[in-house]
CHARMM internal coordinates of N, CA and C (Angstrom, degrees):
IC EDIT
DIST 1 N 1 CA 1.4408
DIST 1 CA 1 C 1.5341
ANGL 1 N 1 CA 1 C 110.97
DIST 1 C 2 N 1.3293
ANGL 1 CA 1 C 2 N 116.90
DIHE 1 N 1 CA 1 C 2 N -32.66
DIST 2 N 2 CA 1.4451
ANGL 1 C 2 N 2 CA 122.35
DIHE 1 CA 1 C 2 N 2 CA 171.53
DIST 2 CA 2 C 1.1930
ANGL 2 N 2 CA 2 C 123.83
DIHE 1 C 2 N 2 CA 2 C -44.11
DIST 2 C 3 N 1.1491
ANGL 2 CA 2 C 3 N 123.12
DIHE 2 N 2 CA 2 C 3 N -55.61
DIST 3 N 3 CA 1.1910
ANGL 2 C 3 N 3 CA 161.47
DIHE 2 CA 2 C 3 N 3 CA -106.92
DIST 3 CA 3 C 1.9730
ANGL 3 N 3 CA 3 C 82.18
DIHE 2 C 3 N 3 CA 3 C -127.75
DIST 3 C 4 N 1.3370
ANGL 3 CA 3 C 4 N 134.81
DIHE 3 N 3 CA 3 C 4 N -67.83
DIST 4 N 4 CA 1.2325
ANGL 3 C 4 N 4 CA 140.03
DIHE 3 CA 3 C 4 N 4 CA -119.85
DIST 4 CA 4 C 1.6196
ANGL 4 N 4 CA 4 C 84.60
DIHE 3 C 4 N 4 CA 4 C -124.61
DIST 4 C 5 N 1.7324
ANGL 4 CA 4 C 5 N 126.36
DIHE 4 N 4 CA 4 C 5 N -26.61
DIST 5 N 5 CA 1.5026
ANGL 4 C 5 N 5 CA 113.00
DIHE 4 CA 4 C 5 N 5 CA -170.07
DIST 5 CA 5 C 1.4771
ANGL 5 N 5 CA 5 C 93.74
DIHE 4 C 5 N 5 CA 5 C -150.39
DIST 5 C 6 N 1.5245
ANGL 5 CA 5 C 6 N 116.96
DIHE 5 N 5 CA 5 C 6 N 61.20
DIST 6 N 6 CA 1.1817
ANGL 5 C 6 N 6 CA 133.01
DIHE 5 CA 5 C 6 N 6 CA -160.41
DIST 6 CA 6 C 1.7560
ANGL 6 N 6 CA 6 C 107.47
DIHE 5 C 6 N 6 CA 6 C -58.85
DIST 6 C 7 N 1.5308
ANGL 6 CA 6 C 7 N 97.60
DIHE 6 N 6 CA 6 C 7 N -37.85
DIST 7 N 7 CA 2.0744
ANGL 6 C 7 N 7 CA 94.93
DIHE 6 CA 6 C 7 N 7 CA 176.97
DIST 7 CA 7 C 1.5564
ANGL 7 N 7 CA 7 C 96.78
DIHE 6 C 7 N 7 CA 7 C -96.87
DIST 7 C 8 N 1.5605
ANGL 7 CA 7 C 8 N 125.41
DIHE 7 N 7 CA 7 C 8 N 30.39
DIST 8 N 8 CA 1.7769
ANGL 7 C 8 N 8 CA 94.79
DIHE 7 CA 7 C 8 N 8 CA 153.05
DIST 8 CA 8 C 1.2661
ANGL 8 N 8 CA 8 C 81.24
DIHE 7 C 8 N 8 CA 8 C -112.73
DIST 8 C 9 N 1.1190
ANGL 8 CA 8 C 9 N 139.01
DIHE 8 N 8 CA 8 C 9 N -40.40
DIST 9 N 9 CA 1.4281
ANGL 8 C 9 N 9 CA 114.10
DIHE 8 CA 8 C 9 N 9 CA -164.20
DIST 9 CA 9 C 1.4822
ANGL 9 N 9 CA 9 C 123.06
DIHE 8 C 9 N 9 CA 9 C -62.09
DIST 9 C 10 N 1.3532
ANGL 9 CA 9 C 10 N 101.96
DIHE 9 N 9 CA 9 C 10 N -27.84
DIST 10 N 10 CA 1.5979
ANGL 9 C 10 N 10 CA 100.17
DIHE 9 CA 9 C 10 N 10 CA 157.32
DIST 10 CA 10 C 1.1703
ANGL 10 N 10 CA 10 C 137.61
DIHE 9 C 10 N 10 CA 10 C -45.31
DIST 10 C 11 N 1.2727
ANGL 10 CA 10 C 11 N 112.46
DIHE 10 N 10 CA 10 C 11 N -24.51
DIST 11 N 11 CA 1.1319
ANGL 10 C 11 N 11 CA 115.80
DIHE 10 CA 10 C 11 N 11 CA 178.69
DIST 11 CA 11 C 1.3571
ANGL 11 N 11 CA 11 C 119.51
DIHE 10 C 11 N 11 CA 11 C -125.46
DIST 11 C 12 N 1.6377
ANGL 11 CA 11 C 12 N 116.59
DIHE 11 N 11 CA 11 C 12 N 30.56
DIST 12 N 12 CA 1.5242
ANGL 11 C 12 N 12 CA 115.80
DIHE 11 CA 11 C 12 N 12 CA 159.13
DIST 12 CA 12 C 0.9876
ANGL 12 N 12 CA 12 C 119.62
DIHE 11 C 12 N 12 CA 12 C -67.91
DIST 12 C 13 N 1.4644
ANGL 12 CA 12 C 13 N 143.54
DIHE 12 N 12 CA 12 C 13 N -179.73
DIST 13 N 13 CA 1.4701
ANGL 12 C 13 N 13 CA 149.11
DIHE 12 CA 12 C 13 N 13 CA 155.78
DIST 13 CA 13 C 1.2866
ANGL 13 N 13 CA 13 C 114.65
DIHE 12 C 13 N 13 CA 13 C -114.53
DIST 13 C 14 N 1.4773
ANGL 13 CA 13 C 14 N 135.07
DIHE 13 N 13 CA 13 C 14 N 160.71
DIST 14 N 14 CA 1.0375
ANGL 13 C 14 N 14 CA 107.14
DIHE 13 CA 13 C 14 N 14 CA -165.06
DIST 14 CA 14 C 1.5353
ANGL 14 N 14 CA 14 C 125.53
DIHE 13 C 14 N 14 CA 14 C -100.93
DIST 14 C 15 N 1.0061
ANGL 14 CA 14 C 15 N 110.74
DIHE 14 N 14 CA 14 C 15 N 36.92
DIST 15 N 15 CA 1.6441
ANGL 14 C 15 N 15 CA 129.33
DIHE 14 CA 14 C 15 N 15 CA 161.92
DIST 15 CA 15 C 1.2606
ANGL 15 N 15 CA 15 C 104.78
DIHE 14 C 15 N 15 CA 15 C -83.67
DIST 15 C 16 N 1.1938
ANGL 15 CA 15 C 16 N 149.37
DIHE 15 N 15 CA 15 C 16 N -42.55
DIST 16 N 16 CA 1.0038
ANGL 15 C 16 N 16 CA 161.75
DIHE 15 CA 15 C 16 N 16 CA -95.91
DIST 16 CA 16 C 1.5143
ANGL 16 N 16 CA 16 C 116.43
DIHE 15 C 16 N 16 CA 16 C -146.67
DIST 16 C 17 N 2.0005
ANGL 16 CA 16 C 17 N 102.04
DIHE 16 N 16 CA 16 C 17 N -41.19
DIST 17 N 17 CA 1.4873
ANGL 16 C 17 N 17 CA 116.65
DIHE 16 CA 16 C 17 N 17 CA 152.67
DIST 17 CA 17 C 1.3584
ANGL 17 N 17 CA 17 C 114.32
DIHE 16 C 17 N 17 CA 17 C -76.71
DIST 17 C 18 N 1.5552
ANGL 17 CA 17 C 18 N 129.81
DIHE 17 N 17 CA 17 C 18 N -28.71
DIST 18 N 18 CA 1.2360
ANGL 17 C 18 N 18 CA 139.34
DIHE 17 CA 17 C 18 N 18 CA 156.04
DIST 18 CA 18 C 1.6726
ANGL 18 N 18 CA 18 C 123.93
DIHE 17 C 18 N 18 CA 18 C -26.94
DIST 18 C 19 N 1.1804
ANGL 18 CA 18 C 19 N 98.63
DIHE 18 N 18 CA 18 C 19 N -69.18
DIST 19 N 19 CA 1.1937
ANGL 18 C 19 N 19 CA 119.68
DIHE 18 CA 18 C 19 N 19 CA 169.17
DIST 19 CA 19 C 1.4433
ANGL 19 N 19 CA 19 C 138.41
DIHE 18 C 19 N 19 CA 19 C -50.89
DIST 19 C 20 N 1.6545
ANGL 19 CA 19 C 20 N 88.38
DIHE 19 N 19 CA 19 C 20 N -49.15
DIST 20 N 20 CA 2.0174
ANGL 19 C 20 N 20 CA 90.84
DIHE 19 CA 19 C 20 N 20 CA 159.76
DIST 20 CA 20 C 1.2893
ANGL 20 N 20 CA 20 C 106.68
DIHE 19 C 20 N 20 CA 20 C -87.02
DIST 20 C 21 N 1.1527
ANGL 20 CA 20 C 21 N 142.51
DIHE 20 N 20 CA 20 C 21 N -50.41
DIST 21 N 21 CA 1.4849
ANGL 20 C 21 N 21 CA 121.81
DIHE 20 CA 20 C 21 N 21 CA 174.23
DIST 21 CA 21 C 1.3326
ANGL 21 N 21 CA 21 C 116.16
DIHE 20 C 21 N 21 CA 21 C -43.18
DIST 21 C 22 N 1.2674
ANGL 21 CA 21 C 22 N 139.46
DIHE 21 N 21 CA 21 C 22 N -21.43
DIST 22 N 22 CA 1.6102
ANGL 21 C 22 N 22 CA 143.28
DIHE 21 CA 21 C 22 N 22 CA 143.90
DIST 22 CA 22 C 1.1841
ANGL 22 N 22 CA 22 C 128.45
DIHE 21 C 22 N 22 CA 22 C -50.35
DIST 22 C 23 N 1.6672
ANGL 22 CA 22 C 23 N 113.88
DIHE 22 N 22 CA 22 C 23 N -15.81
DIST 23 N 23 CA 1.6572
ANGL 22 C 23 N 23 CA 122.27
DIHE 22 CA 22 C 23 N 23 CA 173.25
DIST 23 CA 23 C 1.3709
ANGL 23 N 23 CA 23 C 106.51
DIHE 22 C 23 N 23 CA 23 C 50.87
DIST 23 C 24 N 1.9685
ANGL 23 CA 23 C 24 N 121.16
DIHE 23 N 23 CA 23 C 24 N 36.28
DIST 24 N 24 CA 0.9868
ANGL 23 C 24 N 24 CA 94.77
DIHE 23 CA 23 C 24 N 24 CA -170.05
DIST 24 CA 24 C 1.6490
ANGL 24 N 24 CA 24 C 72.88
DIHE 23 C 24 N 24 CA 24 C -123.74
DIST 24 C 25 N 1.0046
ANGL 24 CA 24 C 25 N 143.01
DIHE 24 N 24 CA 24 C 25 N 62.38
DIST 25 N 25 CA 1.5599
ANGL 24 C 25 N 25 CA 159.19
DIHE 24 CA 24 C 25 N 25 CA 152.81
DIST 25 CA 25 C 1.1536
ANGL 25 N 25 CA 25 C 137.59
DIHE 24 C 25 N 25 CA 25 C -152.30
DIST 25 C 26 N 0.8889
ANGL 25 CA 25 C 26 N 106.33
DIHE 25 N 25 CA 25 C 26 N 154.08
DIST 26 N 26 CA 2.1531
ANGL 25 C 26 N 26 CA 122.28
DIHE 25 CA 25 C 26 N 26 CA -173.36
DIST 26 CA 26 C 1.7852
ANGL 26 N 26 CA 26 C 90.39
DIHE 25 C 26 N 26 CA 26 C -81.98
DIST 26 C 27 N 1.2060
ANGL 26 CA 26 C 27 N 112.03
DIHE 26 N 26 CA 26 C 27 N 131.52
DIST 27 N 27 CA 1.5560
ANGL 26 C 27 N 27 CA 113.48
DIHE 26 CA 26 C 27 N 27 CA 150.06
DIST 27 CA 27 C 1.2495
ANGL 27 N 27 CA 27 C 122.35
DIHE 26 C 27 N 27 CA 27 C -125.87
DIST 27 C 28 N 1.0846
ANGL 27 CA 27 C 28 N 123.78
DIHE 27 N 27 CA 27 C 28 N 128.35
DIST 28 N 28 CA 1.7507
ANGL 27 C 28 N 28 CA 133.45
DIHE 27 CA 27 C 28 N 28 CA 152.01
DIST 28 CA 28 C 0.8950
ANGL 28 N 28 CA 28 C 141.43
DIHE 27 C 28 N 28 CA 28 C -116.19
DIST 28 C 29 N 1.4169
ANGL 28 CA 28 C 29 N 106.20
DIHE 28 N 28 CA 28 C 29 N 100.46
DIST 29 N 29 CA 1.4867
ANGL 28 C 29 N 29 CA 150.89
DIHE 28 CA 28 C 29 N 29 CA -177.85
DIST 29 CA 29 C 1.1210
ANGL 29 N 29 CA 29 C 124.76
DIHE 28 C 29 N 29 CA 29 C -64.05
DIST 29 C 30 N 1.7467
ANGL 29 CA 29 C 30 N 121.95
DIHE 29 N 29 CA 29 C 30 N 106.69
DIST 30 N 30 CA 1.3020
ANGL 29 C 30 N 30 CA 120.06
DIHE 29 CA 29 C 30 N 30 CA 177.84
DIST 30 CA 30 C 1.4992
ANGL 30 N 30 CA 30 C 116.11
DIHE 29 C 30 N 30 CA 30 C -56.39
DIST 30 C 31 N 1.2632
ANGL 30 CA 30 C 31 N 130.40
DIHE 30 N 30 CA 30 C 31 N 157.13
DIST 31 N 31 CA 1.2417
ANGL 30 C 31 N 31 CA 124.76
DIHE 30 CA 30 C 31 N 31 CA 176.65
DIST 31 CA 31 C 1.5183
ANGL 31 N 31 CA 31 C 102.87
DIHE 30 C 31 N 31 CA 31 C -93.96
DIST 31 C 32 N 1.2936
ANGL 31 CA 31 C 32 N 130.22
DIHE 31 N 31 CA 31 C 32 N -179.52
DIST 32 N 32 CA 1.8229
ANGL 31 C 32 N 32 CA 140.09
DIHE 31 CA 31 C 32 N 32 CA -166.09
DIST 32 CA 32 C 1.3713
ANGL 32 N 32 CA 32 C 73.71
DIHE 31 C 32 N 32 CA 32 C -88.45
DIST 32 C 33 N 0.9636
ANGL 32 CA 32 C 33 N 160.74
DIHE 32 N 32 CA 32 C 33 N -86.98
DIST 33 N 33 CA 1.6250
ANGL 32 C 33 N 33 CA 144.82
DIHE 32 CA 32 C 33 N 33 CA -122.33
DIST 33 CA 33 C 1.6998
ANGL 33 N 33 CA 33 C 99.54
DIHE 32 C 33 N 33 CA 33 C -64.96
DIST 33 C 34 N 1.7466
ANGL 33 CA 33 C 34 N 113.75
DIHE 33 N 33 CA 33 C 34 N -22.66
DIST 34 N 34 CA 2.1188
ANGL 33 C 34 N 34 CA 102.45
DIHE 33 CA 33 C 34 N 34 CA -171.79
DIST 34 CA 34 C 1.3880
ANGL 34 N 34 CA 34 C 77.99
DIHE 33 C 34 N 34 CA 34 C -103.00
DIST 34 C 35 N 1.4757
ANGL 34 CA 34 C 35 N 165.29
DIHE 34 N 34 CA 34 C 35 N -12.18
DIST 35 N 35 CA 1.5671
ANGL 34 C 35 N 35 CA 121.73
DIHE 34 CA 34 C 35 N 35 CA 143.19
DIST 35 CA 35 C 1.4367
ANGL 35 N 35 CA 35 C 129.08
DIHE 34 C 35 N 35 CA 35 C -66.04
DIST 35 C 36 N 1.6866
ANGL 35 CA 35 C 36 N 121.25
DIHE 35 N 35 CA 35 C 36 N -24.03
DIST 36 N 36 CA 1.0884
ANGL 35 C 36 N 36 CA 107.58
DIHE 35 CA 35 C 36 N 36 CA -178.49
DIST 36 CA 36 C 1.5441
ANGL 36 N 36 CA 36 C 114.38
DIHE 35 C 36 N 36 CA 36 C -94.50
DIST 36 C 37 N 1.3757
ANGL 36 CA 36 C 37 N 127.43
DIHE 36 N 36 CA 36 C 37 N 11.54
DIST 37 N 37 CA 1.5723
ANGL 36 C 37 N 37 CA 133.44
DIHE 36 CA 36 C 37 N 37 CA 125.53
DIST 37 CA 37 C 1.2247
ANGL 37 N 37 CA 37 C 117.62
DIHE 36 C 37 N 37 CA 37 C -54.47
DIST 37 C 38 N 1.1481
ANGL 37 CA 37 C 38 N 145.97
DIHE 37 N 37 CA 37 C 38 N 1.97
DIST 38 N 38 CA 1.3028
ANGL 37 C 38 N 38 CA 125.13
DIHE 37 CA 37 C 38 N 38 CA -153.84
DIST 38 CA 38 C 1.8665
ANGL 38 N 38 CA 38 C 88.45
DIHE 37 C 38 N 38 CA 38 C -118.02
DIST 38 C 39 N 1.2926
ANGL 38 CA 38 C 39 N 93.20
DIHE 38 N 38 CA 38 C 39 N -23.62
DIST 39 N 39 CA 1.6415
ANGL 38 C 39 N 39 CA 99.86
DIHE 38 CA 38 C 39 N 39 CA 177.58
DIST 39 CA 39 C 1.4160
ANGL 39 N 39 CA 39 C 110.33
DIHE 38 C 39 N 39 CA 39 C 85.52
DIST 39 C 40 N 1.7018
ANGL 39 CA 39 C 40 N 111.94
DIHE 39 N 39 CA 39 C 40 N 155.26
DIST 40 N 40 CA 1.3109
ANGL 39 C 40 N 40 CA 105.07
DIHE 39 CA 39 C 40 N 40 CA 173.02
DIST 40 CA 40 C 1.4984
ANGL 40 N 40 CA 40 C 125.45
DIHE 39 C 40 N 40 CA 40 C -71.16
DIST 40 C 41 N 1.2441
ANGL 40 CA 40 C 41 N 137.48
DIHE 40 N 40 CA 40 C 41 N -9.96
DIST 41 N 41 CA 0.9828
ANGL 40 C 41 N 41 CA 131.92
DIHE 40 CA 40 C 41 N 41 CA 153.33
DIST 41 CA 41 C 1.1171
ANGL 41 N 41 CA 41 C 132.58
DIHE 40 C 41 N 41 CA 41 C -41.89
DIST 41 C 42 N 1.6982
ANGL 41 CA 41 C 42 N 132.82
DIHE 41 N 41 CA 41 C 42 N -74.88
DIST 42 N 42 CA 1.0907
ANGL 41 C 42 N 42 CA 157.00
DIHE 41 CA 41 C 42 N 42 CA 170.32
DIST 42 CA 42 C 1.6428
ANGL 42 N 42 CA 42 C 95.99
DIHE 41 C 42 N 42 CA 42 C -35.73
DIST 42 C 43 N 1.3743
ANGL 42 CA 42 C 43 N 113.66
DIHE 42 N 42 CA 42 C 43 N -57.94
DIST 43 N 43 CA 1.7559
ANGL 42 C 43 N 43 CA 122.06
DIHE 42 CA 42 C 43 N 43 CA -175.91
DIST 43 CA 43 C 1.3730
ANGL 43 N 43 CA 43 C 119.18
DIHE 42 C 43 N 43 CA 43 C -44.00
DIST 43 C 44 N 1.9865
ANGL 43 CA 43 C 44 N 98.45
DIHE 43 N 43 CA 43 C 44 N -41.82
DIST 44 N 44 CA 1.3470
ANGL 43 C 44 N 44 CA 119.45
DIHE 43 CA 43 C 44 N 44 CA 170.56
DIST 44 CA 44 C 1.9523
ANGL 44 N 44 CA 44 C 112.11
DIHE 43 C 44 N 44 CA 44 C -40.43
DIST 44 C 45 N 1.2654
ANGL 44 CA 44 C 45 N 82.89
DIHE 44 N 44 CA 44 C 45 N -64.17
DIST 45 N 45 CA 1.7522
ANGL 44 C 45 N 45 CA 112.85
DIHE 44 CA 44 C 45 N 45 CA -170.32
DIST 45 CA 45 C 1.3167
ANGL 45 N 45 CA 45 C 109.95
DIHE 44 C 45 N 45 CA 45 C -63.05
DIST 45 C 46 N 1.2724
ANGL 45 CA 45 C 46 N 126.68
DIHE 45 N 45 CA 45 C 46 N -11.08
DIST 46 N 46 CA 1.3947
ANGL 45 C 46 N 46 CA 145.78
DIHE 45 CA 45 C 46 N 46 CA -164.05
DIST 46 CA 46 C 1.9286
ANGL 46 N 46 CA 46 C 107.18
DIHE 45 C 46 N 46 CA 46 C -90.22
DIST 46 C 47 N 2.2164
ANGL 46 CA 46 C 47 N 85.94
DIHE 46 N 46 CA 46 C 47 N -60.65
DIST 47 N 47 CA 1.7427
ANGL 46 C 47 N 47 CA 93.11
DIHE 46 CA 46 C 47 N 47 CA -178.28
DIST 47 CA 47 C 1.8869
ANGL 47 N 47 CA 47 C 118.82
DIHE 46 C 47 N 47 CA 47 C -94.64
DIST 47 C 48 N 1.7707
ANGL 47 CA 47 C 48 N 91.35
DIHE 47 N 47 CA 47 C 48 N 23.03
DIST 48 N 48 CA 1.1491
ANGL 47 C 48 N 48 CA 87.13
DIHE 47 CA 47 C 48 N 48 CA 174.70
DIST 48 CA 48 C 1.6318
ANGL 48 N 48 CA 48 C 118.06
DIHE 47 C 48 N 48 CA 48 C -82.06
DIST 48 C 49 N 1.7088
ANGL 48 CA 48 C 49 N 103.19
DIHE 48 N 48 CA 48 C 49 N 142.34
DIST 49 N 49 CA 1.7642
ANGL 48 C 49 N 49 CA 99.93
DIHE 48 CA 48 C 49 N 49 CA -165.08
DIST 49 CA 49 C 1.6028
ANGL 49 N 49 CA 49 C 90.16
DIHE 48 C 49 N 49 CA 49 C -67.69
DIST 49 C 50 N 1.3132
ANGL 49 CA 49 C 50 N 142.63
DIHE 49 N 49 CA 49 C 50 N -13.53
DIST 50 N 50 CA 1.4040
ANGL 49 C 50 N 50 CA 119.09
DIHE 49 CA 49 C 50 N 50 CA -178.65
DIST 50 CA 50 C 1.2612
ANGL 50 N 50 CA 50 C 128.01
DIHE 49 C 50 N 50 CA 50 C -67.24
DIST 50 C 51 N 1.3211
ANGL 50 CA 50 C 51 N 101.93
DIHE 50 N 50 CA 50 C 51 N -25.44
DIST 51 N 51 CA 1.3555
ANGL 50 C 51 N 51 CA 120.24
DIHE 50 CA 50 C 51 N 51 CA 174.28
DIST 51 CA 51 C 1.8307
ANGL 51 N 51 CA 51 C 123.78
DIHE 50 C 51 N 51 CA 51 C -98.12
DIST 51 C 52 N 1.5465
ANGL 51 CA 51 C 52 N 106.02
DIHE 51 N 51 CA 51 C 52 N 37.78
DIST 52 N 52 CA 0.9325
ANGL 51 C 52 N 52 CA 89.38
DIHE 51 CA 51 C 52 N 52 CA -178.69
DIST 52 CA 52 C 1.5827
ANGL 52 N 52 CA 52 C 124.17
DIHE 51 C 52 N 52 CA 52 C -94.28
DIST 52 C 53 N 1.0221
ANGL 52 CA 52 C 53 N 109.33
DIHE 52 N 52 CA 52 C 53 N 15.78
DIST 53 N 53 CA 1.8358
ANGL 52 C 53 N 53 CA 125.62
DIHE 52 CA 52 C 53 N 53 CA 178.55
DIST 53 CA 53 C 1.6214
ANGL 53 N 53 CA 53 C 121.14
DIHE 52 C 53 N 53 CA 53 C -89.74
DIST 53 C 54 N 1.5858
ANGL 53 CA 53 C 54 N 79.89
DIHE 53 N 53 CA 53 C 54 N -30.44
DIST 54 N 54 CA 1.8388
ANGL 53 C 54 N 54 CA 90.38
DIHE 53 CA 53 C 54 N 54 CA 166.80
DIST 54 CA 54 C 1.7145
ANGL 54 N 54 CA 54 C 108.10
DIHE 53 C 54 N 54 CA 54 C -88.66
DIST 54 C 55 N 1.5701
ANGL 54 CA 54 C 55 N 121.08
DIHE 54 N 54 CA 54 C 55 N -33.78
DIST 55 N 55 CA 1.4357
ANGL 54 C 55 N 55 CA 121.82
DIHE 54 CA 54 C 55 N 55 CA 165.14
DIST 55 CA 55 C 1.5074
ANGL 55 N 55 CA 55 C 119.64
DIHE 54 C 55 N 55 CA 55 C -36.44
DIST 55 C 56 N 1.2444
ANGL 55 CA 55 C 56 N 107.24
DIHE 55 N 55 CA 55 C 56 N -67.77
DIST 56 N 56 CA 1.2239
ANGL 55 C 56 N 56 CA 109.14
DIHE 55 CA 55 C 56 N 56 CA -165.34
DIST 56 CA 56 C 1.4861
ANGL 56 N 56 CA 56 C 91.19
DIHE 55 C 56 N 56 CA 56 C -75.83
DIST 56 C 57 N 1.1783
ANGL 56 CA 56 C 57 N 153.29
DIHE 56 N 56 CA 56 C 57 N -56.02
DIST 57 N 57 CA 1.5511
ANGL 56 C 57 N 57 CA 142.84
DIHE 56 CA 56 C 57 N 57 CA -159.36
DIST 57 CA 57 C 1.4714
ANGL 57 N 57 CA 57 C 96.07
DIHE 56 C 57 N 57 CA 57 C -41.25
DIST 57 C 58 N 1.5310
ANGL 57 CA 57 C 58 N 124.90
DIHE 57 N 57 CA 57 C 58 N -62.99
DIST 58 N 58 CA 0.8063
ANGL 57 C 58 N 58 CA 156.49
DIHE 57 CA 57 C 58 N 58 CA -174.56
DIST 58 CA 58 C 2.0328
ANGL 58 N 58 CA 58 C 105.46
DIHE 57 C 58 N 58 CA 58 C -28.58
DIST 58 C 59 N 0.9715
ANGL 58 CA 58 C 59 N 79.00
DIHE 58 N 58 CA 58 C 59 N -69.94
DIST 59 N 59 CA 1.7276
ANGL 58 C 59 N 59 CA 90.06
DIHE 58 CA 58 C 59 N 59 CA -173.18
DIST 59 CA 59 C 1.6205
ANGL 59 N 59 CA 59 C 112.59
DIHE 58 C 59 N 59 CA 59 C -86.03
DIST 59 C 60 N 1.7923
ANGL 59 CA 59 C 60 N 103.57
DIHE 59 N 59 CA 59 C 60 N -7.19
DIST 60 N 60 CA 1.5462
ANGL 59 C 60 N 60 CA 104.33
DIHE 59 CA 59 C 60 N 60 CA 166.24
DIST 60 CA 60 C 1.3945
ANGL 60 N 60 CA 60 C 99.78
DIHE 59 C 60 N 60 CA 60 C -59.41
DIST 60 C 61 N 1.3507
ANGL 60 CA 60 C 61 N 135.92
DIHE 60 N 60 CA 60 C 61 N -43.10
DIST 61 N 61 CA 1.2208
ANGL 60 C 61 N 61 CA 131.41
DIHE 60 CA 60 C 61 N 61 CA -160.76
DIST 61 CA 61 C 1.6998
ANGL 61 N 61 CA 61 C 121.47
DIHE 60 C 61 N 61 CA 61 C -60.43
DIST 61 C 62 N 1.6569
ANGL 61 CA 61 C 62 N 91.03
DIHE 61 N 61 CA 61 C 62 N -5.71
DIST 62 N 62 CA 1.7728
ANGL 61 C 62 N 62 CA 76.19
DIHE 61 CA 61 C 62 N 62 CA -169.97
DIST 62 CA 62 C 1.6965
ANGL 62 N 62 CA 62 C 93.16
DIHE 61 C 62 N 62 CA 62 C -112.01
DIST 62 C 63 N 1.3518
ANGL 62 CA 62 C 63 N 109.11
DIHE 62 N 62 CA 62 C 63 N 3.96
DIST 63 N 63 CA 1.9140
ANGL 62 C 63 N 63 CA 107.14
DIHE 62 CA 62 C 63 N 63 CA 165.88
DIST 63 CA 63 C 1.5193
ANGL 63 N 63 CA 63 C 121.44
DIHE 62 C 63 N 63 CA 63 C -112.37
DIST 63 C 64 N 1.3719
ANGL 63 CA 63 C 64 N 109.09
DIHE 63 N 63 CA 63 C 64 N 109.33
DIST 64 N 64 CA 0.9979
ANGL 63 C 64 N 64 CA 148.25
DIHE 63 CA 63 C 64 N 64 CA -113.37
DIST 64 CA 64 C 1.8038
ANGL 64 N 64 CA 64 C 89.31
DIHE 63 C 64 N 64 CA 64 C -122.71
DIST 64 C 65 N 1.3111
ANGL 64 CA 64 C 65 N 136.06
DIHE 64 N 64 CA 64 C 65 N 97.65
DIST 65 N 65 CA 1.6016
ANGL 64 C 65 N 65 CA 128.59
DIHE 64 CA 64 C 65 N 65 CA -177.30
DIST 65 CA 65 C 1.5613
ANGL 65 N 65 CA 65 C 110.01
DIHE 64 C 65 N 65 CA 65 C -83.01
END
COOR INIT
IC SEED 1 N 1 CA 1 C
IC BUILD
């Protein structure tokens, strides 16, 4: 997954890598072409540590139990 969706995995947590290495969840994974729409801005706003409560909410949505 590293390797293949290099900016979601950036931004898992590690509950979250937990969890798929458990194969006991659905994931859906943006591909690099819907972050690099999103622009560097937004990306900015994304890896900011202030926002990391909306991050992870955020990307809970695409792991799926």
């Amino acid at each position: 997954m590293e390797k293949k969706y290099p900016s979601f995995f950036s931004f898992m947590n590690d509950e979250m890598a937990k969890a798929i290495k458990q194969g006991a969840v659905t994931v859906f994974v943006p591909n690099e072409e819907a972050f690099e729409k999103l622009g560097q801005k937004k990306m900015s706003q994304i890896n900011d540590p202030r926002n990391l409560e909306i991050r992870e909410k955020m990307f809970s949505y695409h792991v799926i139990a």
